[in-house]
C-alpha positions as CSV (number, residue, x, y, z in Angstrom):
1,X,5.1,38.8,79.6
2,X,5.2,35.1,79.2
3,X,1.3,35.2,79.0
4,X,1.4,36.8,75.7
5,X,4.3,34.9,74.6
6,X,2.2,31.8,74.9
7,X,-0.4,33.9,73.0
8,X,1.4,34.5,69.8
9,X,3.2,31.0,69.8
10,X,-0.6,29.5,69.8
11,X,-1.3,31.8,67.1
12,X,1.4,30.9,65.2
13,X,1.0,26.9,65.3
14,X,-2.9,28.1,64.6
15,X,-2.0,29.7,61.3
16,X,0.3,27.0,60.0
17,X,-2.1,23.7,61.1
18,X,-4.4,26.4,58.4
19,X,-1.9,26.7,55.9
20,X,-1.2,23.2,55.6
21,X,-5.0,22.2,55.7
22,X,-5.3,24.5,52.7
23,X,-2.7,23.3,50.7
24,X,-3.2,19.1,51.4
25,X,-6.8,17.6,50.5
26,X,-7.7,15.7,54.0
27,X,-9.6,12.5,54.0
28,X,-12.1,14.4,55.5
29,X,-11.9,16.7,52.3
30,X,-12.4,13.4,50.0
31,X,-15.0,12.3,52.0
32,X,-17.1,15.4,51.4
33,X,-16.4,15.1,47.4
34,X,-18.1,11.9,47.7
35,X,-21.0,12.9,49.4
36,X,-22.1,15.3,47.3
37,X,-25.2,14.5,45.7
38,X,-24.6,14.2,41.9
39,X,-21.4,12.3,43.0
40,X,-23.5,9.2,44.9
41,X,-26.2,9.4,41.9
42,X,-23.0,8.8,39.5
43,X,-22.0,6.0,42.0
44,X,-25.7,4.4,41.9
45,X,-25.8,4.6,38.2
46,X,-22.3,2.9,37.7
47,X,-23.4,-0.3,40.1
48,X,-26.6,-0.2,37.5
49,X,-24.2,-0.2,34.4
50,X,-25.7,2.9,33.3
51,X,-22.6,4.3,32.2
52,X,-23.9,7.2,30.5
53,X,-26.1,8.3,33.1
54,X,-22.8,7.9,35.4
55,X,-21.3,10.4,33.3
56,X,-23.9,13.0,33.1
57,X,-24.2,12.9,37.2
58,X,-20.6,13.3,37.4
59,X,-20.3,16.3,35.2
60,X,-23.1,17.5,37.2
61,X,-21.1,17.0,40.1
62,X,-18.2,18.9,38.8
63,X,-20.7,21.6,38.2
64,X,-21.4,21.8,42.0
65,X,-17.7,21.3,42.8
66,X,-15.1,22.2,40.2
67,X,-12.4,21.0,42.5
68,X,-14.0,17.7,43.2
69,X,-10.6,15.4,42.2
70,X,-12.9,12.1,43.1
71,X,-15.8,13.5,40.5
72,X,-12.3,14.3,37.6
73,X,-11.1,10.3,38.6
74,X,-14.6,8.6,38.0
75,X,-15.2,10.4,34.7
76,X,-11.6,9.9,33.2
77,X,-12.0,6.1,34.4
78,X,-15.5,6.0,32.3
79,X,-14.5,7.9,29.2
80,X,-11.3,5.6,29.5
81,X,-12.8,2.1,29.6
82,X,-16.8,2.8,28.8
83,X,-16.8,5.5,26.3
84,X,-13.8,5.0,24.3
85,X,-13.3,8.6,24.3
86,X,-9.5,8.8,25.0
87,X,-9.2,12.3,24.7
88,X,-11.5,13.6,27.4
89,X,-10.1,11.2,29.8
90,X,-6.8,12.3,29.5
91,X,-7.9,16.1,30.6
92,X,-10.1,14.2,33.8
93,X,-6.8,12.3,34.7
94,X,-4.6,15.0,34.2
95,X,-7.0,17.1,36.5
96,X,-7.5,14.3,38.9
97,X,-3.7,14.4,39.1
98,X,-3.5,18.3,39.7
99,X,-6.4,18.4,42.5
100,X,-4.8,15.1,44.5
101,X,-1.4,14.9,43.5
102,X,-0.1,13.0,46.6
103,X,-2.7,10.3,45.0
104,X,-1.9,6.8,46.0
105,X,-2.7,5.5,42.0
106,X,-0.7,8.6,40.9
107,X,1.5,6.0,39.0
108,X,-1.3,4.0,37.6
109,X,-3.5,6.8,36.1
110,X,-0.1,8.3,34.6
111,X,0.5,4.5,33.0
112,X,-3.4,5.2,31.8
113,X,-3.0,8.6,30.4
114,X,0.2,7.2,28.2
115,X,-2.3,4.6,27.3
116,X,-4.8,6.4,26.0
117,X,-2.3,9.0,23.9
118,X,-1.3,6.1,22.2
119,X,-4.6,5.7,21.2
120,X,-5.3,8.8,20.1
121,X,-2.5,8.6,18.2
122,X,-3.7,5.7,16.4
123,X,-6.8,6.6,15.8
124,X,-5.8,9.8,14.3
125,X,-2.8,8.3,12.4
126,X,-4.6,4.9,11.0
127,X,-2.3,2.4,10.2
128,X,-2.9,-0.1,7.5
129,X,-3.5,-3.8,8.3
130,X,-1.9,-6.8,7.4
131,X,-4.4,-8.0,4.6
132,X,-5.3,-4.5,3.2
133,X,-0.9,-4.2,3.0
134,X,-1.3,-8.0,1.3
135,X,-3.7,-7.2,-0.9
136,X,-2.3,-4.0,-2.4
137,X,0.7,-6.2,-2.5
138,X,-0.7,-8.7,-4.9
139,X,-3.2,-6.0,-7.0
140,X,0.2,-3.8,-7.7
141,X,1.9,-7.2,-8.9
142,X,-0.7,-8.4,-11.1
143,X,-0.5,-4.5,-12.4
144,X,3.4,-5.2,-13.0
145,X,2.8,-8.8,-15.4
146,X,0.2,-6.8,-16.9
147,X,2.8,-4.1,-18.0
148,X,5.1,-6.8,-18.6
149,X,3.1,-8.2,-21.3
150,X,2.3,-5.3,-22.7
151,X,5.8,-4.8,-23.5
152,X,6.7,-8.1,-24.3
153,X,3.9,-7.6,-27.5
154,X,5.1,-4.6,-28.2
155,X,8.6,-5.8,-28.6
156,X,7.0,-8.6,-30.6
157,X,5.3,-6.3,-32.9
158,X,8.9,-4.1,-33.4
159,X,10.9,-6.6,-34.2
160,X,8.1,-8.4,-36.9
161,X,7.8,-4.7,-38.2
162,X,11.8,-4.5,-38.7
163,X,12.1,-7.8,-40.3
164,X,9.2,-7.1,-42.2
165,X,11.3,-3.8,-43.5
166,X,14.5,-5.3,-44.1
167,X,12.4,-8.2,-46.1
168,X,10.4,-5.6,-48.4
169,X,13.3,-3.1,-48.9
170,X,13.1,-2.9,-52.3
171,X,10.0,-1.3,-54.2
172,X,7.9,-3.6,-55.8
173,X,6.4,-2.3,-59.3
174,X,3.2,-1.1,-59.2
175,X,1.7,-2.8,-62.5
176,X,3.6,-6.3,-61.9
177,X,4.6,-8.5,-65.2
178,X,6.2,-7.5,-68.1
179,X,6.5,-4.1,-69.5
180,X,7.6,-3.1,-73.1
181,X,10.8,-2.0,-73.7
182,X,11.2,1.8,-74.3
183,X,13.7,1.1,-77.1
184,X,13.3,-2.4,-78.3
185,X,16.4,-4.7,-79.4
186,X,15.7,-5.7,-83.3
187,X,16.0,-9.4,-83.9
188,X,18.7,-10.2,-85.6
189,X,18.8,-14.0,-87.5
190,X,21.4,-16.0,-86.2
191,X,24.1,-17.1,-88.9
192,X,25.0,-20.5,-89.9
193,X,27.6,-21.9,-87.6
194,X,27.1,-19.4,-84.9
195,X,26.0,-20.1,-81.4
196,X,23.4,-17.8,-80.5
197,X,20.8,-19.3,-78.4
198,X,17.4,-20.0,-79.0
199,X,15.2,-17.0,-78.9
200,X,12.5,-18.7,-77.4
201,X,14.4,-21.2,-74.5
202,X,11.2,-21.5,-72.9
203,X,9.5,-20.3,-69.4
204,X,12.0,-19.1,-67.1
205,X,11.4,-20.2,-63.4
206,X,11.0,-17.6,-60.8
207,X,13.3,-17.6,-57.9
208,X,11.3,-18.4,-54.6
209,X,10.5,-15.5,-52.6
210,X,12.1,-15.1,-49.4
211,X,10.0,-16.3,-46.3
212,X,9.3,-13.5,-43.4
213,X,11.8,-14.6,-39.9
214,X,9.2,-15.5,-37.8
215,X,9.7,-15.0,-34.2
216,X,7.9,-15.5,-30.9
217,X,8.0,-13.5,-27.7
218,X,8.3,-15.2,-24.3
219,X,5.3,-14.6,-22.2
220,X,5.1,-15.0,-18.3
221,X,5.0,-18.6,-17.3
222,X,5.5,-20.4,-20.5
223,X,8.2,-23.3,-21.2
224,X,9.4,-24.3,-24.1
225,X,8.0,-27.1,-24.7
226,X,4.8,-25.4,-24.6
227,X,6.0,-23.0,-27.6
228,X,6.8,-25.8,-29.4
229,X,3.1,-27.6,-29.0
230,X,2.1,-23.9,-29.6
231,X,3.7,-23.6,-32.8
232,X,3.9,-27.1,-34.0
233,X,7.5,-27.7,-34.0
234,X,10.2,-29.9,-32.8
235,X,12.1,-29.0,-29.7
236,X,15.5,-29.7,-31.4
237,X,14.3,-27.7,-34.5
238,X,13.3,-24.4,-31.8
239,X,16.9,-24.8,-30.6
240,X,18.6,-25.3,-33.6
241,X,16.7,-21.6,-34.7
242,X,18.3,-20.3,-31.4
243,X,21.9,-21.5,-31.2
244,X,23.5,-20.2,-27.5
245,X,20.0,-20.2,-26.1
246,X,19.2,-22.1,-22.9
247,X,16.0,-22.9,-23.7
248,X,15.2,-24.4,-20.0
249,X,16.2,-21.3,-18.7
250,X,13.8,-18.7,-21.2
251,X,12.3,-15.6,-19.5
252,X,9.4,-13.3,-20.0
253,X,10.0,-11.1,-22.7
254,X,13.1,-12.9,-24.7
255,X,12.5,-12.9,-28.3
256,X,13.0,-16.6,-29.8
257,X,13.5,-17.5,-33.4
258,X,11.3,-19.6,-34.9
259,X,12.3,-22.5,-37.3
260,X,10.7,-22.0,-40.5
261,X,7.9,-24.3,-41.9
């Protein structure tokens, strides 16, 4: 009886050193992976620096050994740092991971996978540089002055066009000097003693016509003393045409009167 107990006990302890052999890689197991053929020609090629040969004998590997975790480490470690290709070493890591999860460098190659999502990330979500962001900067202010003169003239040419109105308000004939009279006075001849004036007291002087407001429109950058060189005027006389107006203080697009000549 005992002899059979023995039996089944050994049989038991046999199944379970089994189990466990199948569920944990061995070193033995490792070993193997890196013996395989493809696996020590991707090895050769790596101490050549031929990196893309490496790669092409350990995908060949993988072919001959789908559950080779050694062949999965050496091709995320090569599309990592040799072929830039972030997104394929991510899977190898992630499988490398899976197959030999016990892995010593488990917590390095998880620190390289969040590496190389970051970027892909960056590479698929481009983010502008400093200059480019500078120089849009400076092109989208040069478009603002640019607007803002373009107002300031237009303002200019408003308020020349009102003044211009207010000046010319009334009709002007369109045949000027003197017309005949529809229904003529008769001349009558002045009486002794009276005091009717000469009928002919000479030429009459016209009244001088009234002179256009000029103005001026303040354009980015400019003082005024440089509107007054501009113009040809006297600083106190540009100030006197602007009473209230700081005149060191003027900004683009203020309207200044301009004394008249």
């Amino acid at each position: 009886m005992s002899f059979w107990i023995r039996v089944v006990s050994g049989a038991g302890i046999l199944g379970l050193a089994v189990a466990l052999s199948s569920c944990t890689p061995s070193g033995r197991n490792r070993l193997d992976e890196e013996k395989e053929p493809h696996f020590v020609l991707g090895k050769s090629r790596v101490n050549a620096m031929d990196f893309q040969g490496a790669i092409e004998a350990f995908e060949q590997s993988l072919e001959a050994d789908p559950h080779s975790a050694a062949a999965h480490f050496e091709l995320g470690w090569l599309d990592d740092e040799k072929a830039s290709d972030p997104a394929a070493a991510i899977f190898h890591y992630q499988e490398y991971l899976r197959l030999d999860p016990g892995a010593d460098n488990a917590d390095v190659i998880k620190q390289r996978i969040y590496r190389c999502k970051q970027q892909l990330a960056a590479d698929v979500l481009p983010l502008p540089s400093a200059p480019a962001a500078q120089q849009q900067l400076e092109r989208l202010s040069d478009q603002n002055r640019q607007l803002q003169d373009e107002v300031s003239k237009w303002r200019s040419y408003y308020a020349s066009q009102l003044a211009a109105a207010k000046t010319n308000s009334s009709p002007e004939p369109a045949y000027p000097g003197p017309q005949p009279a529809a229904n003529p006075t008769p001349i009558q001849t002045p009486q002794a003693g009276s005091t009717t004036p000469d009928a002919n007291p000479g030429p009459m002087t016209n009244p001088r016509p009234a002179t256009t407001p000029r103005t001026h429109t303040v354009v980015a950058g400019e003082t005024a003393a440089a509107i007054t060189r501009k113009f040809k005027i006297k600083l106190s006389a540009l100030q006197a045409a602007n009473p209230g107006v700081n005149l060191s203080r003027i900004r683009a697009g203020q309207v200044l009167n301009l004394p008249s000549l």
